[in-house]
Phi, psi and omega in degrees: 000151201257146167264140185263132168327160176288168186285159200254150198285015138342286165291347213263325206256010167297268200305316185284350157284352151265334190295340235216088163326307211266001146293347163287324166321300184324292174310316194293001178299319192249030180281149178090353167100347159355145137248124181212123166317158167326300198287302179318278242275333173275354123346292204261355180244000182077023200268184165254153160264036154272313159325253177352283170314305162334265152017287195264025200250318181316302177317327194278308178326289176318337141111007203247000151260159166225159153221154191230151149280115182250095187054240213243332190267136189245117165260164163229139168228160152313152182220096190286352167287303193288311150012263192262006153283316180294328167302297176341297188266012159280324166277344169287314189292283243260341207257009151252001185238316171240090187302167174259160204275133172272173206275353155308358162266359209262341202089007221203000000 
């Protein structure tokens, strides 16, 4: 049996950028492809914008936002590539550190 690497920090900063309800309230901001400012989003979230940027700085780390400058103003989206490589290397670590069970291990 291969021991699976520790997680790469990408990804470490992946799960912790999910770990944090009210950065999850946050993503769900951006279902549909949405781009939002600082200000929408600490709005929609009952947030300070300060609150907020924190947040979403956490979120770009996590690889799980992008943001572009619109004039004076900075959107953020989703960023569904970045995303879906980090589900990617999340699922080679669990499905190399806990394989899923076949079905001839079930008893059945």
């Amino acid at each position: 049996m291969t021991t699976p690497t520790p997680l790469d920090g990408p990804t470490r900063d992946f799960l912790k950028a999910l770990a944090s309800e009210t950065r999850q309230q946050i993503l769900m901001l951006f279902v549909g492809g949405r781009g939002l400012t600082v200000g929408e989003i600490a709005a929609a979230c009952g947030l300070g914008q300060s609150t907020a940027s924190e947040q979403l700085a956490i979120l770009r780390r996590g690889g799980l936002l992008t943001s572009t400058r619109d004039g004076k103003l900075v959107r953020y989206r989703a960023d569904p590539t970045a995303i879906n490589a980090r589900i990617t290397d999340l699922q080679v670590y669990l499905t190399c550190c806990c394989p899923p069970a076949s079905a001839d291990t079930h008893g059945s």
